[in-house]
Structures are given as C-alpha cells and as structure tokens.
N, C-alpha and C positions, 0 to 999 in steps of 0.2 A: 639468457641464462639467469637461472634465480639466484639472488646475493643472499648470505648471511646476515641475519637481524644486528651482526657487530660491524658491517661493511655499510650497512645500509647506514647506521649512526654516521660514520666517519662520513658518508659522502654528502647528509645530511646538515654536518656541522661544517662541515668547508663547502658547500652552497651558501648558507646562511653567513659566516664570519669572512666571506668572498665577496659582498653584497658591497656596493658604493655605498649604501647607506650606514651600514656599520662600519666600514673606513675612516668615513668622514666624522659619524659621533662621539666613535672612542681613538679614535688615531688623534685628536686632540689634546693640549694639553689638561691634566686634571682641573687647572685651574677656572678652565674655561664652561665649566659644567653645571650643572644645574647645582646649586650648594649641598644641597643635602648629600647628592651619590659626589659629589667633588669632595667635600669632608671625608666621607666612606673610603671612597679609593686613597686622598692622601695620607689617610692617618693609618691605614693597611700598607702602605708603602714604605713609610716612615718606619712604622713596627719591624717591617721583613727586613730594610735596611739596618735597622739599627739591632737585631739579635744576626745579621751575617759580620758588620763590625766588631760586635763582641767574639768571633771563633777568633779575631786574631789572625785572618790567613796571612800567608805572605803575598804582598802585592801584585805577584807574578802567577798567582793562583791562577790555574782555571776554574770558572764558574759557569753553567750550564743555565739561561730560563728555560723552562717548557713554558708554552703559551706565552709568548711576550709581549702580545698585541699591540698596543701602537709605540711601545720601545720605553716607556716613558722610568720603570725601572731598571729597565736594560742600561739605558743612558748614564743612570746614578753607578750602577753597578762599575763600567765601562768609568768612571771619572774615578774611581777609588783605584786604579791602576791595574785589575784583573784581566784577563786575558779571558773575554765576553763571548760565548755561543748559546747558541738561540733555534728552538725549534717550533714553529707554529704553523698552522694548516691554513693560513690565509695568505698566499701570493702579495695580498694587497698591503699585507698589514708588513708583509716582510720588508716591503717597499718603502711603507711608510715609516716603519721605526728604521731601517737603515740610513733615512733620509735624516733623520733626527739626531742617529745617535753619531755620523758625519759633521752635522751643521752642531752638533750641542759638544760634541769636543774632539776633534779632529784627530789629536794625538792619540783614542784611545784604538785598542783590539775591538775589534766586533765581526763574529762570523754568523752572519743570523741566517736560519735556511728555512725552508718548508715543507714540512711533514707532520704526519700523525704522532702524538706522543705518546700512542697506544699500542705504536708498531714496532720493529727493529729499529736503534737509531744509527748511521753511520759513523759513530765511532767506536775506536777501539774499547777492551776493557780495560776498568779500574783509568781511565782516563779525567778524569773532573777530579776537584778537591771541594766545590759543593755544587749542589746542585738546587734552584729555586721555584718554585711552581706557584703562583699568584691566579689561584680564581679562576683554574680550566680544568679543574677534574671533574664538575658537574658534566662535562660536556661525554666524557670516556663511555663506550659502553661497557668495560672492563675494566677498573682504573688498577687493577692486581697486576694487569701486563703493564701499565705504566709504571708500577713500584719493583716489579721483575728487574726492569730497564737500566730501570735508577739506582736499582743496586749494582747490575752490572759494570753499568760503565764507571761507578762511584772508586775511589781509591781507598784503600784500606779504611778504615776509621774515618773513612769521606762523611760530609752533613750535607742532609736532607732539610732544605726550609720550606714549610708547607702554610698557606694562607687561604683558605677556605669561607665562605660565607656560611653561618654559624644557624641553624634550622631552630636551636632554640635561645634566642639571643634576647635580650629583655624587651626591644621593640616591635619583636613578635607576641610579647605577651599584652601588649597595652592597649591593644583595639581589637574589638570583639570576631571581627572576620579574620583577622593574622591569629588570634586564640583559638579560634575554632579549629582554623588551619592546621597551628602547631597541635591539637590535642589526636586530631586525625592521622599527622603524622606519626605518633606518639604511641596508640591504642591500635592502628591496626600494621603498624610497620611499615608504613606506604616506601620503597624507596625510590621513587621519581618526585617531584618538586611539583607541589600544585599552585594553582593560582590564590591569590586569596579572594576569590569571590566564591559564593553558591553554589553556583552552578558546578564549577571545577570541584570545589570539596564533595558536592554529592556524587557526580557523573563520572571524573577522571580516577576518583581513589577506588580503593575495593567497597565502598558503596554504591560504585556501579552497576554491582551485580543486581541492584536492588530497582537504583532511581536512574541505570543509563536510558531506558524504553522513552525516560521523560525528558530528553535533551530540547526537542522540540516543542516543549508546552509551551503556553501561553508565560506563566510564572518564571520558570526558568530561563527565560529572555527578556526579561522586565528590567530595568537601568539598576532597581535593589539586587535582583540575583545578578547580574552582570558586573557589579562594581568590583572592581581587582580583577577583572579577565582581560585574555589579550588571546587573540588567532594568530600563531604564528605562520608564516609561509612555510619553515621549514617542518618536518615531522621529526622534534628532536624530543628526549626524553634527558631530562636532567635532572641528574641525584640531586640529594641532597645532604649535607653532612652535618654532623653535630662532633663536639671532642670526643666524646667516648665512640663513637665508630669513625674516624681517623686514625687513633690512637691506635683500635683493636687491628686496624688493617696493616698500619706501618710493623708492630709487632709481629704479623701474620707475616711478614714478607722481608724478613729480617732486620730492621731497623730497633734501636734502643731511643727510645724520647728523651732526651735530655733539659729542654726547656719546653715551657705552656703561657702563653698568654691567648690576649686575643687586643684586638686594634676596635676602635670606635664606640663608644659603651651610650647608645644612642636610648634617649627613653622611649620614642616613637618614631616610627615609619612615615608620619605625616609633616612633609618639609614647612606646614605650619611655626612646627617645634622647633625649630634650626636652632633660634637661640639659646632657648630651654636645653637644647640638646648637647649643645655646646658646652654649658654650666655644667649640664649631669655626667655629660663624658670627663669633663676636668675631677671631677669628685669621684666617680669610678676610678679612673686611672689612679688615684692620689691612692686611695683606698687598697689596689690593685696591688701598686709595687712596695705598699707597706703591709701585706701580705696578711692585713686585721682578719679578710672573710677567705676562710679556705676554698677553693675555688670557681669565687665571685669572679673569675677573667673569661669563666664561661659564659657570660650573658653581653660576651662584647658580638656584635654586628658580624666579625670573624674570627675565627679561633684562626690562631699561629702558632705551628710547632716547631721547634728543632728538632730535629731524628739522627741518628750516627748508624752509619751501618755498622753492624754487629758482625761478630765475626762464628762462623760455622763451626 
C-alpha cells in the first residue's frame, strides 16, 4: 500500500535516529564531542535553560521536551524539580536518556516515551505549563501539526521554548560554500537544507531543474564539488529555519513571542576557529544582552524563542 509523502518522513526519521550509530554519538554526554558541535549544543542548552528559569514556573510544573534525544537537557530540566515528559521517535534514544536521567538524579519525575511529535500526543488538553523543543523540527514533514499539538496540550497562557539551528547565522556567511549556500537559500526560497558543497547547491535546490542531468559528470564528483556533501542512508528532507520564518509560524498557529535570542555567535563553521570562536561568541553575547545592535542575536549558530500561547 502506498504511504503518504508525510508517513514516509516519519518512518524515514525513526529508521535513521533508531540507528546504533546515532545512539551512540549523540546519546553522549555534550562534553564528550567534538569541541566545535560540543560548544554549539552547550551553549543552545544553557540559553533554553536559562530563558525557562526566567518564566519562574513553580517547581511542580509540568514540562514537556519534544525530541529529547539522548536526555541530556531533559536531565537539567528534571534537577530543577519539574515533573519531566518526553516525546521522541527513537526507542534507542528513550533508553538512553531514561538511563541518564535515573543515574543523573534519582529523585527526579521523568516520563519519557516514543512517538512522532508530528502526530496526536497522549495527553490530555491544556495539560503542560511549558513545553521545550531543541533542534527536531528540521526533521517534521509538517512542523504546523507539531505547533497544532503544542498548543493543545499547553495550559492557558502555557510557553513555548523553541531552539532551532539558524540558516542565516554569521558562520554561514564566512566561507565562500556556506555563502553560496545561504544566498541559494535566500534567492530561490529553497525550504529543505542543502549541503554545503557543489554539487548539493546546484543538483538538490531548484537549480536542479537546470544542472540535475549533471549529477553524474565527471566535475560534479571531484573532491572540489564534493567538499561539504554527505549520502545519507535515510531519504530525509530537512528544513531549515531562520527567526523570521519561526516567528511567522508560532504567530500562524497562535502563539505570542515574548523573548528572542539566539545561543553560540560562532564566526566560522571551521573547528580550526574554536578559539577565535570562542573570543567572538563572548563579544557577541556581551553585545547581545546589552542590546547596542538591534537584532544582532540573529546571526547566533541558533535562534531561541519564548512563545505564549495566545488566547482565541
């Protein structure tokens, strides 16, 4: 029987985030990672934690992650005393952050379960007091029925924490194939994520129409057009987002933005920089939260929003 192009994503992305090999790379802790994406993921973790400490909830709050992958802010969330549920499409991964967030603090609530966070979820409505999503809406084929969801089950005046990897973020502009990239993004509206090689920019965007006949030349498989590609096993198509189309969708699906930052203010994509990057994220940031460049928080690595749902 033939599946829907939105069933086919779903069974696409939990083959892939189902993988031993992805268990084992990000079921780790952050610290243990390569420094460049280790900095990325902790200072995006630190950001989300530290604008959900500012609502103030009460400790006995429910708090919802979608996609909590290997638990690692589930864990944080679950130590601030909230009453911790969890929805993610990897069996493996539920494993693994249950494992985690038992061994990392015994005393806390944690119901983490496994499902699409694109689908119906089992629970009631207006049930959560926020709810947290870190870095799985590229994966949705629809992320509207994930914001549908999210308002449902939210409780009055409930918040929305959203944390996104940012399509135009300053270490996309500093090397000439992530500029290429982001301009393509840009100029013909691409909304799937391409790689930053060549070949991907001419083949997989709407310049397809043009250069796909040439997938197999000689040129477009040479180590220059190939640099920034990767063959995924799965057949997944993944958005990509910037603040102004976050924004326009939480607004689309009743949410009010209440806070805007973004996490990591990296100057380049090349873990040559780590250092460099490190100095430039501290002067962003400084910059940032003394509010000198009006919204200079867009060219962080990820944009983070708060959202309130609105009421009808």
């Amino acid at each position: 029987m033939k599946i829907s192009a939105g069933e086919k994503q779903i069974r696409e992305v939990s083959g892939w985030w189902n993988t031993l090999r992805n268990d084992q790379k990000w079921g780790k802790d952050y610290e243990e990672m390569e420094i460049h994406v280790s900095r990325y993921l902790i200072s995006r973790k630190e950001t989300v934690l530290k604008y959900l400490d500012d609502l103030t909830l009460n400790n006995k709050s429910r708090i919802l992650e979608l996609g909590y992958g290997g638990g690692q802010t589930t864990l944080e969330i679950g130590k601030r005393g909230f009453f911790t549920y969890g929805i993610d499409i990897s069996e493996k991964f539920c494993k693994t952050a249950t494992d985690r967030c038992k061994s990392g603090y015994p005393d806390g609530y944690f119901d983490l379960r496994v499902g699409s966070i694109e689908t119906t979820y089992s629970f009631p409505d207006e049930f959560f007091d926020a709810v947290i999503v870190v870095g799985a809406l590229q994966y949705l084929f629809n992320p509207n029925d994930c914001f549908k969801e999210v308002r449902r089950v939210l409780k009055p005046n409930g918040f929305f924490i959203v944390a996104q990897r940012n399509k135009y973020s300053l270490s996309n502009f500093t090397s000439p194939r992530h500029f290429l990239r982001s301009c393509i993004h840009f100029l013909l509206k691409e909304p799937y994520e391409l790689f930053p090689s060549i070949k991907s920019i001419l083949t997989s965007s709407r310049l397809g129409y043009i250069f796909g006949r040439y997938r197999g030349s000689w040129f477009l498989n040479t180590k220059l057009a190939l640099k920034g590609h990767a063959n995924w096993q799965f057949d997944i198509k993944k958005r990509f987002f910037s603040y102004y189309s976050l924004k326009l969708s939480l607004r689309k699906n009743g949410f009010k933005v209440r806070r805007k930052g973004g996490a990591y203010y990296a100057f380049s994509e090349n873990s040559n920089y780590y250092q460099f990057n490190l100095k430039f994220d501290h002067l962003l940031n400084s910059l940032v939260s003394k509010r000198v460049i009006p919204y200079l928080f867009t060219l962080g690595r990820s944009i983070v929003l708060v959202a309130q749902k609105s009421e009808e």
